[in-house]
C-alpha positions in Angstrom: 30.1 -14.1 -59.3 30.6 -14.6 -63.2 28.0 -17.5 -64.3 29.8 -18.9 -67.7 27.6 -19.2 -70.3 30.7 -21.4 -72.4 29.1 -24.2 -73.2 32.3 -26.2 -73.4 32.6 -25.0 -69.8 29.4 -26.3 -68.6 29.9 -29.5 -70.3 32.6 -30.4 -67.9 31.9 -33.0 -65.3 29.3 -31.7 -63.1 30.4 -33.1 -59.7 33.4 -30.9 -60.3 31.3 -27.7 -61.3 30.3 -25.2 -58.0 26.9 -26.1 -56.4 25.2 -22.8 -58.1 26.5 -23.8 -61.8 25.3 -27.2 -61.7 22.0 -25.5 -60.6 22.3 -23.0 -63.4 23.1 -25.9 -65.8 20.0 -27.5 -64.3 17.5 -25.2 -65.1 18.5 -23.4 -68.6 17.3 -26.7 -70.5 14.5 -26.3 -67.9 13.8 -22.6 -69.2 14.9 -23.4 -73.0 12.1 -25.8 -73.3 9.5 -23.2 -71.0 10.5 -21.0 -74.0 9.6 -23.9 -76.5 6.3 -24.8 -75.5 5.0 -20.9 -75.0 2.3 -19.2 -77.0 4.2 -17.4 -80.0 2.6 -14.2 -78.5 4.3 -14.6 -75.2 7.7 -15.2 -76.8 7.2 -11.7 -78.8 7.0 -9.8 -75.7 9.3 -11.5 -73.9 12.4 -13.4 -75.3 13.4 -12.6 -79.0 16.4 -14.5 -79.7 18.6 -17.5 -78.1 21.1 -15.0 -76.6 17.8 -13.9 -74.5 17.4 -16.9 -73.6 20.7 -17.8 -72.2 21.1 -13.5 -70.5 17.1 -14.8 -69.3 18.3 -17.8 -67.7 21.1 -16.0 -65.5 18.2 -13.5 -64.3 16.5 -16.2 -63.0 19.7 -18.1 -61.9 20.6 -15.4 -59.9 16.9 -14.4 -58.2 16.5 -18.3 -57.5 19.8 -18.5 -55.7 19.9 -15.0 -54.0 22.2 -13.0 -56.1 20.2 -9.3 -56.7 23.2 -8.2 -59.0 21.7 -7.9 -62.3 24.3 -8.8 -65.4 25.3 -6.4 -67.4 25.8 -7.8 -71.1 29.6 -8.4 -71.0 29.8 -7.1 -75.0 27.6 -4.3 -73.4 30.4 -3.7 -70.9 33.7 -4.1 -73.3 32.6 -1.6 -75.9 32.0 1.2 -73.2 35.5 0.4 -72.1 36.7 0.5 -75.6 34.8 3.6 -76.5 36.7 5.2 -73.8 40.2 3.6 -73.8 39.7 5.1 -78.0 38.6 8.4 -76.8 41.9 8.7 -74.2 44.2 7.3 -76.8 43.2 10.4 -79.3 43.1 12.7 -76.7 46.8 12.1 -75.7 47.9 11.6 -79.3 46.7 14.9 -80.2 48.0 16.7 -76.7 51.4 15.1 -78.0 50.5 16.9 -81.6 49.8 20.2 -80.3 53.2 20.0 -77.4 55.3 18.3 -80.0 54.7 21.6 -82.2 54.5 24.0 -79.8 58.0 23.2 -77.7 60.0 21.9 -80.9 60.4 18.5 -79.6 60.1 14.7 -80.2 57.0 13.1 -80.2 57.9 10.2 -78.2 59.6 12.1 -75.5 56.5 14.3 -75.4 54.3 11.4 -75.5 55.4 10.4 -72.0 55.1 13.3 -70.6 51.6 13.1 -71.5 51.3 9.4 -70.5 53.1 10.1 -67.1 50.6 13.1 -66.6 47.4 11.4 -67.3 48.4 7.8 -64.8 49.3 10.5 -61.9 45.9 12.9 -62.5 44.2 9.2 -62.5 44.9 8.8 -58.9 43.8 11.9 -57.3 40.8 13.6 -56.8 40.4 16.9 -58.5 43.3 17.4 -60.3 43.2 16.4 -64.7 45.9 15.9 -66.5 46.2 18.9 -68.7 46.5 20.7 -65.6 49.6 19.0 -64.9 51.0 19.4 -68.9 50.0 23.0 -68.3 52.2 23.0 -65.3 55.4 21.4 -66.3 54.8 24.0 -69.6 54.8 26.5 -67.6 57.9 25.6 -65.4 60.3 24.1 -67.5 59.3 24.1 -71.1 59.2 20.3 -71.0 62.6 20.3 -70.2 63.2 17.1 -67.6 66.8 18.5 -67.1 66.4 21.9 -66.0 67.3 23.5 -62.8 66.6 27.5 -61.4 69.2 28.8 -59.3 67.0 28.3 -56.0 67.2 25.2 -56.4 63.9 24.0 -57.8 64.7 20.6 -61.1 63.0 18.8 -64.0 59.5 18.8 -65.5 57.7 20.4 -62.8 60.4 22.3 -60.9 60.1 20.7 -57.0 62.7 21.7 -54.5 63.9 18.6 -53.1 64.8 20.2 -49.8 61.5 21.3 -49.5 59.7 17.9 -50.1 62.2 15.4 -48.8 59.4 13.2 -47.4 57.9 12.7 -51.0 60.8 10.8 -52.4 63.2 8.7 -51.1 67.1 9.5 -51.7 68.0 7.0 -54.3 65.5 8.9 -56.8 65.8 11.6 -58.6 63.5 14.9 -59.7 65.6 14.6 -63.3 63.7 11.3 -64.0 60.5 12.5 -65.2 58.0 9.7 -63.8 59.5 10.6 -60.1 59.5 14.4 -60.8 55.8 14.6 -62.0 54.4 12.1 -59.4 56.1 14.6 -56.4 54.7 18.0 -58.5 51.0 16.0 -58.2 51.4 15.2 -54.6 52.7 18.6 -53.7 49.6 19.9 -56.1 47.3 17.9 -53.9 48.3 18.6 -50.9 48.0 22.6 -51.7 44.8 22.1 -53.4 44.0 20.4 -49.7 45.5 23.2 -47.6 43.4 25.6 -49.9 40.1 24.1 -48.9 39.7 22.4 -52.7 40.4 26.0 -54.3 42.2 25.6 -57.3 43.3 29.4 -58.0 45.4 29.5 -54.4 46.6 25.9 -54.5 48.4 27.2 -57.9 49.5 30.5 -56.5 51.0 28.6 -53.5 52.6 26.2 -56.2 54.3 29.2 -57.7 55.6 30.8 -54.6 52.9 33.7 -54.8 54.2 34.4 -59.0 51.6 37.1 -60.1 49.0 35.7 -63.1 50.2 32.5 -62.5 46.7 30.6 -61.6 45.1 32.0 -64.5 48.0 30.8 -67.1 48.0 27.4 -66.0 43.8 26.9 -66.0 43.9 28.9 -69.1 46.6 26.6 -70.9 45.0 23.5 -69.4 41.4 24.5 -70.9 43.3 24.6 -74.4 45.0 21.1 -74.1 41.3 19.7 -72.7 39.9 21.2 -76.4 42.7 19.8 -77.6 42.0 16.3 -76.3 38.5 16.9 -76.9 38.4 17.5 -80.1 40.2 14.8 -81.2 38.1 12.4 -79.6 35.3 14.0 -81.4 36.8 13.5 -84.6 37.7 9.7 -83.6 
């Protein structure tokens, strides 16, 4: 339970408020004036500034009331998420960078490859996103029209006749957000059969293509520095 600190929010009508906030907005005035009347010395060791005051009041909120969850400062909490969200973004800028240069092609097009790659590795277990780039480098070039002569179409060349039960019929492995979500599922689902080993999940991926395992972790290692180093850099 969040306990709102707001004080325009506690300065609503208390018979409308929860049971536990009119309690909490019984006892901070209770604890604010505790705080008033202490020795100097106490205060020094203890609370420091007002905001302690209110984050001390929730502690005791909480204990008083039976809630064990300790609050984590919610400024605390935002700029870890930021500091991350920032890092992603420069990662994927740069992976765009590096692809856009590499293959010849529009940024923006590349740029949702990279988006598409980094949702899908966000769902599974075990499998990044740069090993999915690496992947649809490896099989088409970034080309979400391609098609081999067995068959196999788009980003990450799937065989549709293969892996019917991963897409329905209406969609289509030339629309890259459908072609990259079946190549992950048919990468998990290897990397499964495999017992969690990367190397034959890949080589099972490739229909048994010689070196292929050690091209894709070696291309997906480069766009992970490539990521990485940009985040470093901010």
């Amino acid at each position: 339970m969040t306990i709102p600190t707001n004080p325009n929010t506690l300065a609503r009508n208390p018979h409308t408020l929860p049971l536990q906030h009119r309690i909490y907005r019984t006892i901070t005035p209770l604890l604010l004036l505790c705080c008033t009347l202490a020795p100097g010395s106490l205060l020094a060791r203890g609370l420091s500034a007002p905001q302690d005051v209110s984050f001390s009041a929730q502690l005791v909120f909480r204990e008083w009331t039976g809630d064990a969850t300790v609050p984590q400062p919610r400024l605390e909490r935002l700029g870890e998420h930021h500091m991350q969200a920032v890092a992603e973004e420069a990662g994927k800028q740069a992976q765009t960078r590096y692809l856009a240069k590499k293959f010849k092609q529009a940024p923006t097009a590349i740029r949702k490859y990279v988006d598409l790659a980094w949702a899908e590795a966000e769902k599974r277990d075990g499998i990044e996103p740069e090993l999915l780039i690496a992947i649809m480098q490896k099989e088409s070039s970034l080309r979400p029209k391609v098609q081999s002569r067995y068959g196999a179409q788009g980003l990450m060349q799937v065989v549709r006749r293969w892996h019917r039960e991963k897409l329905d019929r209406s969609e289509s492995l030339f629309d890259p957000e459908v072609n990259i979500r079946v190549g992950a599922d048919i990468l998990e689902e290897y990397l499964e059969l495999a017992g969690g080993s990367l190397t034959k999940a890949l080589h099972k991926y490739s229909g048994n293509a010689r070196g292929y395992p050690n091209k894709i972790l070696n291309e997906s290692r480069k766009l992970a520095q490539v990521a990485d180093q940009a985040a470093v850099n901010g």
